[in-house]
C-alpha angles and dihedrals in degrees: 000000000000119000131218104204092171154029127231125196129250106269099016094089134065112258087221094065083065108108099154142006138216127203111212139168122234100274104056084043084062090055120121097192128008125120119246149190125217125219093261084054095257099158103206133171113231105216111168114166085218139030111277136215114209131184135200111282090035124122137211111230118219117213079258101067094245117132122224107206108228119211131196112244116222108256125188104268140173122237113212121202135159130182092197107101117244095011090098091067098040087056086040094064089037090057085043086045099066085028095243107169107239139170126222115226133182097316085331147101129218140202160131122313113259118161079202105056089033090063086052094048090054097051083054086057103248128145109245118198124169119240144172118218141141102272123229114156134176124298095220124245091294106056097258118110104222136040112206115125088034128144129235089187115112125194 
């Protein structure tokens, strides 16, 4: 089976490499290790020595050389909005503050569909209106794209 041992950014790789795509949500973009099939039936074995954190327009790279696109699937969000001034920030920090991955839009926020975060936003006042869109949200001040098994502590 052929083995994909690495990621490559969008743009940093020839478009001519490109000899299938996959079209994945953000978890299995998230995945360190699975076994996929584009959608020209290339069967390939993902293999990252870390997690990775992929973005629409990367690409996976076969020993080969070869590049598989990756496309973000469309996934059920939510699109926060709010025309009371201030009140975006405030629901920003509570979304970072349950570090929710999110993803900022044209005066917006999106992400994932919760019945349960949505309730809070809206007692925050925020307009709440259900989308479905590919998710890309942001990769955290560090570059990852998640923050789950961080630390608060600080030496």
């Amino acid at each position: 089976m052929l083995r994909a041992l690495e990621t490559v950014e969008r743009g940093s790789f020839d478009p001519g490499e490109v000899v299938d795509s996959v079209t994945l949500d953000l978890e299995a973009r998230r995945k360190r290790r699975h076994t996929l099939e584009g959608v020209g039936g290339t069967h390939f074995l993902v293999d990252l020595p870390t997690v990775p954190s992929l973005k629409h327009g990367d690409g996976f790279r076969l020993e080969s050389r070869a590049v598989i696109e990756i496309s973000a699937a469309c996934e059920a969000l939510m699109e926060v909005r709010s025309s009371v001034s201030g009140d975006m920030a405030r629901i920003a920090w509570h979304l970072g503050n349950r570090h929710l991955p999110v993803q900022f839009v044209d005066g917006g926020i999106r992400l994932r569909a919760d019945h349960v975060i949505e309730a809070m936003l809206q007692k925050l006042g925020a307009e709440v209106r259900h989308v479905t869109f590919p998710f890309d949200p942001e990769g955290g001040a560090y570059g990852h794209g998640h923050t789950h098994g961080h630390s608060h502590h600080h030496d």
